[in-house]
BALUM-814943 format. One record per residue (C-alpha): residue in three letters; x negated, y negated, z negated. Coordinates in steps of 0.25 Angstrom, whole numbers, padded with zeros to 4 digits, always signed. Layout:
BEGIN
ALAXYZ;...
//
This chain:
BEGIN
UNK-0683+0134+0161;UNK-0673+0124+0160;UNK-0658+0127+0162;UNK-0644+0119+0158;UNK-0630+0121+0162;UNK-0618+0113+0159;UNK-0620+0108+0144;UNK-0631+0121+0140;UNK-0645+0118+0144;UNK-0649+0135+0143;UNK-0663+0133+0145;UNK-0671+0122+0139;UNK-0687+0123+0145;UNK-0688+0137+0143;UNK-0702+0145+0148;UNK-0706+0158+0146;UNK-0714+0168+0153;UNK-0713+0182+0155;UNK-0726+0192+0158;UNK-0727+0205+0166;UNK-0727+0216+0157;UNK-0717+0208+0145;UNK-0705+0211+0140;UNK-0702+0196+0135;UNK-0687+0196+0127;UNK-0679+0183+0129;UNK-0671+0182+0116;UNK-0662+0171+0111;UNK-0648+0167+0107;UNK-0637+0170+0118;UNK-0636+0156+0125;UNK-0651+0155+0123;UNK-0655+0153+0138;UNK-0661+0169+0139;UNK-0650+0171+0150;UNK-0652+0157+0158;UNK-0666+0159+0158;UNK-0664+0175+0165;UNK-0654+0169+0175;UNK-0666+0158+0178;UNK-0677+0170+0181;UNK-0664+0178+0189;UNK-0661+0165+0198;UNK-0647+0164+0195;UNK-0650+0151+0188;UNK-0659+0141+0193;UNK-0666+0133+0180;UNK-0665+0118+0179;UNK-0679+0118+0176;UNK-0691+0125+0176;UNK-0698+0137+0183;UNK-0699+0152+0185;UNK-0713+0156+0187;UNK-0719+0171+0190;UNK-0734+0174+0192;UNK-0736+0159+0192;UNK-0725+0157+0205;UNK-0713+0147+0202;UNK-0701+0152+0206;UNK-0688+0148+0207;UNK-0675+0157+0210;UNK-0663+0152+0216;UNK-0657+0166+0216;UNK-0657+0179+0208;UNK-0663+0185+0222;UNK-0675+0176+0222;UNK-0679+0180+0207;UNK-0678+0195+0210;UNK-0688+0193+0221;UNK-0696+0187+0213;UNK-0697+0200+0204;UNK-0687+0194+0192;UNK-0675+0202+0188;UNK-0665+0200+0177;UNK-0656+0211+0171;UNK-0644+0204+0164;UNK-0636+0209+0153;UNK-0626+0214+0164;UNK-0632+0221+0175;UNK-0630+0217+0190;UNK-0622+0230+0196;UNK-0617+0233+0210;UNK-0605+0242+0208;UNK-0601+0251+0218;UNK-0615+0257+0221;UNK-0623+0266+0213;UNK-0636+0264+0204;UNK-0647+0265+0215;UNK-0639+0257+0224;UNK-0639+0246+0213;UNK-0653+0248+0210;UNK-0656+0245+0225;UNK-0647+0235+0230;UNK-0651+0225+0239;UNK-0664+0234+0242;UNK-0657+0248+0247;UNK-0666+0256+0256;UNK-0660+0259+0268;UNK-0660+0267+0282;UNK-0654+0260+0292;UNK-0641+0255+0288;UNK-0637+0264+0277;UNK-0645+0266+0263;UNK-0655+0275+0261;UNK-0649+0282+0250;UNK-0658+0292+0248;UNK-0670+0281+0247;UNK-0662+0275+0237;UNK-0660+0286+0229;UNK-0676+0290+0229;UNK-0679+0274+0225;UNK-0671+0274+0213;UNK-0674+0288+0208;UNK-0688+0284+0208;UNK-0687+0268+0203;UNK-0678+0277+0190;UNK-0688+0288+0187;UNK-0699+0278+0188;UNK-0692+0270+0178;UNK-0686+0284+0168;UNK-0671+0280+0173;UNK-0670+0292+0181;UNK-0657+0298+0178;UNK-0653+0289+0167;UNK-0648+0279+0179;UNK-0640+0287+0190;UNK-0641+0281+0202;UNK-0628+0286+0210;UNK-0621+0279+0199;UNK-0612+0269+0203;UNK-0618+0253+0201;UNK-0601+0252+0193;UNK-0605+0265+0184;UNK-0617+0261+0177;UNK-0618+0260+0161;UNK-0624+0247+0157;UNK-0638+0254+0155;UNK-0638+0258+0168;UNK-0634+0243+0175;UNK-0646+0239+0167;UNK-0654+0251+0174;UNK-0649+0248+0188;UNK-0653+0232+0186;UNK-0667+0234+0179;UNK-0671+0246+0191;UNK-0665+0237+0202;UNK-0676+0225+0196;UNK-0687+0236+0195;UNK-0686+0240+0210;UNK-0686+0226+0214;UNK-0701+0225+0209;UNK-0697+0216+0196;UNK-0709+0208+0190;UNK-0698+0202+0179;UNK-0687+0209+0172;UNK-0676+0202+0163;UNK-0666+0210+0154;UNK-0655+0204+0149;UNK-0650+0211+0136;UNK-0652+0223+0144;UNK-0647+0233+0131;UNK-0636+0225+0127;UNK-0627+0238+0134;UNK-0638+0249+0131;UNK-0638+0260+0123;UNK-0650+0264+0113;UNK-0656+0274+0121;UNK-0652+0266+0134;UNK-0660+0254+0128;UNK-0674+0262+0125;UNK-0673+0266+0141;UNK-0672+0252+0145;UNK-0685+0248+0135;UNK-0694+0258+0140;UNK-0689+0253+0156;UNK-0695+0238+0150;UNK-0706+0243+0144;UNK-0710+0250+0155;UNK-0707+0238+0163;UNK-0715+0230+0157;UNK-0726+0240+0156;UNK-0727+0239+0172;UNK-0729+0224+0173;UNK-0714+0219+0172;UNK-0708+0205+0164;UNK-0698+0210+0157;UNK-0687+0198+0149;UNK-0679+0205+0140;UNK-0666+0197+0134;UNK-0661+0203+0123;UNK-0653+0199+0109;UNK-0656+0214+0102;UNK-0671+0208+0095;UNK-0673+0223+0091;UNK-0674+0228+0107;UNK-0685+0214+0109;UNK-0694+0218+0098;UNK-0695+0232+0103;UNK-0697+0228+0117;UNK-0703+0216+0120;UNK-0716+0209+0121;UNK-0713+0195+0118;UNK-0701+0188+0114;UNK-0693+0176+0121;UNK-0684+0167+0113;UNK-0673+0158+0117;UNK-0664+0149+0109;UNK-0654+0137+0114;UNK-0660+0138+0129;UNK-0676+0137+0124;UNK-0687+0146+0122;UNK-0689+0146+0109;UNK-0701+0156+0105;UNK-0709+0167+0115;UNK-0716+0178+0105;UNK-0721+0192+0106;UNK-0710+0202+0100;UNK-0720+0208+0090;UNK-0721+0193+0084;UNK-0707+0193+0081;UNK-0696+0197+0072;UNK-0681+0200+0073;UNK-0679+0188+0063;UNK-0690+0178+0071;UNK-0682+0183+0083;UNK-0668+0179+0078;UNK-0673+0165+0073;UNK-0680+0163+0085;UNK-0666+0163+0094;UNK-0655+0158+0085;UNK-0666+0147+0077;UNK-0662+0153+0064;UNK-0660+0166+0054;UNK-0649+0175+0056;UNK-0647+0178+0042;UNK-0634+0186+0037;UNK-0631+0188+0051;UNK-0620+0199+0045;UNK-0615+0191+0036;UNK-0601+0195+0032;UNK-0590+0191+0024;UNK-0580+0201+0018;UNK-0565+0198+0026;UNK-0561+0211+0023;UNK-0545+0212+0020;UNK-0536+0222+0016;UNK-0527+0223+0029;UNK-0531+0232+0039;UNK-0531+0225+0054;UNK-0534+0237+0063;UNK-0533+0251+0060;UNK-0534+0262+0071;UNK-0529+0277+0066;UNK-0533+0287+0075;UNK-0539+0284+0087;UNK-0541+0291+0098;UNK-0545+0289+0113;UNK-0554+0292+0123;UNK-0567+0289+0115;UNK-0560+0291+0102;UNK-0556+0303+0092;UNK-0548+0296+0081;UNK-0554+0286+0076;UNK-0548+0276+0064;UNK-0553+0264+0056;UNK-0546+0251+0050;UNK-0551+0236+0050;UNK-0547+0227+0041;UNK-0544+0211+0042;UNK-0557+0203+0039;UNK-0565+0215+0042;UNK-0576+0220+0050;UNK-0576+0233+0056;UNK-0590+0239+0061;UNK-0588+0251+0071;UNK-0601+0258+0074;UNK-0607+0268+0082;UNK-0617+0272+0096;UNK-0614+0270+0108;UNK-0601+0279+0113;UNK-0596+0280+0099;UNK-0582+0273+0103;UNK-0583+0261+0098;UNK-0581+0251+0109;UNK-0570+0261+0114;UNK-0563+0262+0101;UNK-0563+0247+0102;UNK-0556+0246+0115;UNK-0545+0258+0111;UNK-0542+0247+0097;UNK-0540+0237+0109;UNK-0532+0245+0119;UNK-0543+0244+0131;UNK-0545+0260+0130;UNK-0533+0271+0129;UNK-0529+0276+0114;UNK-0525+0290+0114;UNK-0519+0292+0099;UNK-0522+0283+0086;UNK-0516+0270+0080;UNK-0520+0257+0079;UNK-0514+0247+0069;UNK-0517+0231+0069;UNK-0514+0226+0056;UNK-0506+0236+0050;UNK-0496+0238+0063;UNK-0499+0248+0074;UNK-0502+0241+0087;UNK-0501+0247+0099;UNK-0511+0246+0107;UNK-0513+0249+0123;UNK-0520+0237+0129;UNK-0530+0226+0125;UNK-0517+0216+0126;UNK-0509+0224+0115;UNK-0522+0225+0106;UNK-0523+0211+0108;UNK-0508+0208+0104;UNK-0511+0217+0092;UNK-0522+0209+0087;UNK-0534+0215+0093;UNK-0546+0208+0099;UNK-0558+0216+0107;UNK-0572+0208+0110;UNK-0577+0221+0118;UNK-0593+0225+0120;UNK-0594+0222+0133;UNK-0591+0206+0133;UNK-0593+0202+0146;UNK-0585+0214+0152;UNK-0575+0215+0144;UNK-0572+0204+0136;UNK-0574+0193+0143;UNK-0571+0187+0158;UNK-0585+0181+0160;UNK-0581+0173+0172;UNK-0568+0165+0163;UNK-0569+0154+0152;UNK-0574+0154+0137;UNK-0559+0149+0136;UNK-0553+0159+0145;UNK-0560+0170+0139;UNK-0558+0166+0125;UNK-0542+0165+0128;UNK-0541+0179+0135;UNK-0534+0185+0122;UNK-0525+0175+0121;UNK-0519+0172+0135;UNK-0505+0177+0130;UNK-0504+0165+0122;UNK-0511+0154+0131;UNK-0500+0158+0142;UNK-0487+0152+0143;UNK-0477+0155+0158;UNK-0491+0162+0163;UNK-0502+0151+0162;UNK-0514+0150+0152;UNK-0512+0137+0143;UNK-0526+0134+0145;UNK-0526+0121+0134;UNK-0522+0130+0124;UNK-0530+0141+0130;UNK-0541+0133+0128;UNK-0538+0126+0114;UNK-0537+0141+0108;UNK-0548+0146+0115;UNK-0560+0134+0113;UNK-0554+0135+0097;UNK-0560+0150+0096;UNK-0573+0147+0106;UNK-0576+0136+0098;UNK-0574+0142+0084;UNK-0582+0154+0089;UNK-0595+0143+0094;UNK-0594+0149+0109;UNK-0605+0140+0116;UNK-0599+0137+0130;UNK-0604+0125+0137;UNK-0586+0125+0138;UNK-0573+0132+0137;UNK-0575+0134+0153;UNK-0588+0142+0152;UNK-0588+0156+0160;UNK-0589+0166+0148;UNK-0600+0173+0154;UNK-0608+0163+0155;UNK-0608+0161+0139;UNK-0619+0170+0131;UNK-0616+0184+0126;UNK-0612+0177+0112;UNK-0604+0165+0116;UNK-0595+0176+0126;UNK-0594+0187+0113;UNK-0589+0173+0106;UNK-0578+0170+0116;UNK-0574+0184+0115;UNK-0572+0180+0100;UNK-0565+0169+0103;UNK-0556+0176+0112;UNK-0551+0185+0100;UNK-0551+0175+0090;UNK-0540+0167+0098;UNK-0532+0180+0098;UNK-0532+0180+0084;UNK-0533+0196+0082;UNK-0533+0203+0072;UNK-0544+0215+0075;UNK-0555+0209+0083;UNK-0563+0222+0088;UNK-0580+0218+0092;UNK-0585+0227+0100;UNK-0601+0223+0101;UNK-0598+0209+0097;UNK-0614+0205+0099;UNK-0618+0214+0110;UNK-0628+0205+0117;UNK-0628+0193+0110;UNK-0640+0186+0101;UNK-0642+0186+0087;UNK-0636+0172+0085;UNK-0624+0175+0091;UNK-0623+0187+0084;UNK-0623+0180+0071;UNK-0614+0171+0078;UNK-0604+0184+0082;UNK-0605+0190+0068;UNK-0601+0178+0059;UNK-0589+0176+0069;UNK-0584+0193+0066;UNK-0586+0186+0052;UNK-0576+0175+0053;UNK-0568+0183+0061;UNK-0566+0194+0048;UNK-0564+0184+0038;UNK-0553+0178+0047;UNK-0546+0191+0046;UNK-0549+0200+0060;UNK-0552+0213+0058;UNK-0565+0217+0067;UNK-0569+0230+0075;UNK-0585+0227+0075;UNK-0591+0238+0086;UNK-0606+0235+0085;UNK-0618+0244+0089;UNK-0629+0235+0081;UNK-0629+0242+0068;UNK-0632+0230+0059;UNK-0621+0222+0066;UNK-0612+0232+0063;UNK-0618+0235+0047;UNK-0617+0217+0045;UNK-0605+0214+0052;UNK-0595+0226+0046;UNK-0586+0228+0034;UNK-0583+0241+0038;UNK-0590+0252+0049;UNK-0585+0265+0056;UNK-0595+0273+0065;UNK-0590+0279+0076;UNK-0596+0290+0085;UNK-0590+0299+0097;UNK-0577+0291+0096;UNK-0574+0292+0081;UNK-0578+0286+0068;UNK-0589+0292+0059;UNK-0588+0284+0049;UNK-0586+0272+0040;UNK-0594+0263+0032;UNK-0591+0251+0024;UNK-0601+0238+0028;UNK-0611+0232+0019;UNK-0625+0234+0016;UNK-0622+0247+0011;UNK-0621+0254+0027;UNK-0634+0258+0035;UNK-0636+0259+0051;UNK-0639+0274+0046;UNK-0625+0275+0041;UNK-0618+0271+0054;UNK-0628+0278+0063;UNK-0625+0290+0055;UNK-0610+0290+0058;UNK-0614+0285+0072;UNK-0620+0299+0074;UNK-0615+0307+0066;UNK-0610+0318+0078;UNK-0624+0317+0083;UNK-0630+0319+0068;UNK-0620+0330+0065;UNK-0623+0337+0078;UNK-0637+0338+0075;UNK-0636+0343+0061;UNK-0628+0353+0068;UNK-0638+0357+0078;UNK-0648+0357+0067;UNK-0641+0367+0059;UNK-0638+0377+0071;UNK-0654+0376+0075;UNK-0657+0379+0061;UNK-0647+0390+0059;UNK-0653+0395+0073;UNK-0667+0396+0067;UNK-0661+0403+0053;UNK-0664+0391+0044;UNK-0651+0390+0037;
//
């Protein structure tokens, strides 16, 4: 496969195969060409060369319609869902059974019931539940069962657990496993190395638009695979130097809200704050209450050393607060808009004079911070969506860093992106410290968290459990142990009341 657009060749002579009954990762750097080559096998890109083959027939797709009949389905990072009808509907559309002119609903119904319990989705996936309604495991659901019951002979996932819980990704690895078992290829993308090892059967490897190495799983390492998509060693990936200063940039006394129950922590200038916990703890939501985008019932928030009052992402903004939110493509970004557009956003107040956007100056501040930052764009015009996962995290950066702020708040800042832009995102959090901002770090990767932060709070139920000082000295144990500590509470209490039941204390 050959493929090029304007001034990036992505694919450069690429082949690769794929076997009934494989799970074959495709692994690589964001930008890599995993995505070009998945839009290919869909039919939404035609390639400038080269030729899709299955049980020895050619074919070639000039539309995602023609790739799905030919038994090839790919699952992107965002699933495809109509809103407005409910999970069976979805699962079924374009192929409703019907009586006469209306839907057979009660076919439907049977159908789907029986294509979950054959696959142990029943009642985990609802199917009266609106298509608008669904969490983000069960979009992925509704895509994967809507492939099954077209008769798939090819599966792709594209990061499929980038939005998954623990317990939600095991059921998703026995679904592939079982899928594979019963004669289907399965292409799994993904960036977490952990999840490849565990689950696949050979190993695909990308780098600057080639195929650099095809391998079985069980002949490789995390290192081998880490060197084999960035060309070199990530070593000191954490490394940090000490920025810490004395005066405090952001303290929050006394928080409550919805999700919260009083909850107060200080960061200082130059210094990285770690906030960790499960899924639910608050994190995220105590985020958006220190930026004004959810309601604060009681509490104070102070940005250096004066009070602020904060209603709205504007006023926080004017206060000196920046948010790079989880969800990047959702929340913080306008994926249809300009890399310059996007990287100005925070800063339209003093592009604007009687009403209009000075776009010269507009763009003069804007390219100084997506240059600084390495954002590769073939220009300053470039749709963000259509940047990698890293590039788009960048010119969120890069939005901030032209507001000059003095609190910077990273929710998820590597959520879904590759190990080399990971290093590339850390060593920016870094220079950011030492040039003074002090950072809210909210990460669910433990030794992110324990390399990247100068100080860590745990939180669980809406409140903070503990804090421990970063450095070697702090263990996954300890932060798991404050993560749960209601739960491990609650079971020493239940212990000791089924002991004092059976009159053994």
């Amino acid at each position: 496969m050959t493929k090029s657009f304007p001034n990036v060749l992505a694919l450069r002579d690429v082949s690769i195969d794929v076997h009934p009954g494989e799970i074959l990762a495709l692994m690589g750097e964001n930008g890599a060409g995993k995505s070009t080559l998945l839009k290919i096998l869909s039919g939404d890109y035609q390639p400038d060369g080269g030729t899709v083959t299955r049980d020895g027939e050619s074919l070639v797709f000039a539309a995602p319609r023609e790739a799905r009949q030919a038994g090839i389905r790919v699952i992107y990072q965002e699933p495809e869902i109509i809103p407005g009808i409910d999970v069976a509907e979805n699962i079924y559309a374009g192929e409703l059974p019907m009586r006469g002119p209306f839907v057979d609903r009660a076919r439907l119904d049977a159908l789907v019931a029986e294509d979950l319990r054959r696959y142990g989705f029943e009642g985990v996936l609802p199917t009266n539940l609106m298509g608008d309604m669904l969490s983000s495991a069960q979009r992925q659901l509704v895509e994967i069962m809507r492939a099954l019951k077209s008769g798939v002979r090819v599966l792709a996932l594209d990061e499929p657990t980038s939005s998954l819980t623990d317990e939600e990704v095991e059921r998703l690895f026995t679904l592939v496993r079982r899928l594979r078992d019963e004669g289907v290829a399965i292409i799994y993308v993904s960036h977490r190395i952990n999840e490849i090892l565990r689950l696949a059967d050979r190993v695909a490897v990308m780098r600057d638009g080639k195929l650099v190495a095809a391998r079985a799983a069980s002949e490789l390492t995390q290192g081998e695979i880490v060197r084999l998509m960035v060309g070199r060693e990530l070593t000191d990936v954490f490394r940090r130097r000490p920025a810490v200063q004395d005066r405090v940039v952001l303290r929050a006394e006394g928080i409550r809200s919805d999700w919260h129950k009083g909850v107060d922590f200080e960061i200082h200038a130059g210094e990285v704050v770690g906030f960790a916990g499960l899924v639910g703890a608050g994190r995220t939501e105590l985020a958006k209450v220190i930026f004004g985008e959810l309601p604060r019932t009681a509490g104070k928030i102070s940005v250096d050393g004066r009070e602020a009052s904060i209603t709205s992402p504007t006023s926080a903004i004017r206060a000196g607060i920046g948010l790079a939110p989880e969800d990047r493509k959702r929340e913080g970004l306008v994926l249809i808009r300009s890399v310059i557009e996007n990287a100005s956003l925070a800063i339209l107040a003093r592009l604007t004079r009687f009403g209009f956007v000075q776009r010269r100056l507009e763009r003069r501040i804007g390219a100084e911070y997506v240059e600084r930052l390495a954002v590769k764009t073939p220009s300053l015009d470039q749709e963000v969506g259509k940047l990698s996962g890293g590039n788009q995290q960048k010119v969120v950066l890069a939005r901030w860093l032209a507001a000059k702020p003095k609190v910077l708040i990273l929710d998820e800042p590597t959520r879904g992106i590759d190990v080399g832009a990971k290093a590339e995102i850390y060593r920016l959090i870094d220079e950011l410290a030492n040039d003074g901002l002090g950072i809210m770090f909210i990460s669910s990767e433990l030794p992110e968290i324990l390399g990247m932060s100068d100080r860590i709070y745990v939180m669980q139920n809406g409140r903070i459990t503990g804090e421990l000082q970063g450095g070697e000295g702090v263990t996954e144990e300890q932060v798991l142990g404050l993560a749960m500590v209601d739960h491990l509470a609650m079971t020493a209490e239940q212990a000791k009341a089924a002991m004092e039941a059976e009159g053994q204390l």
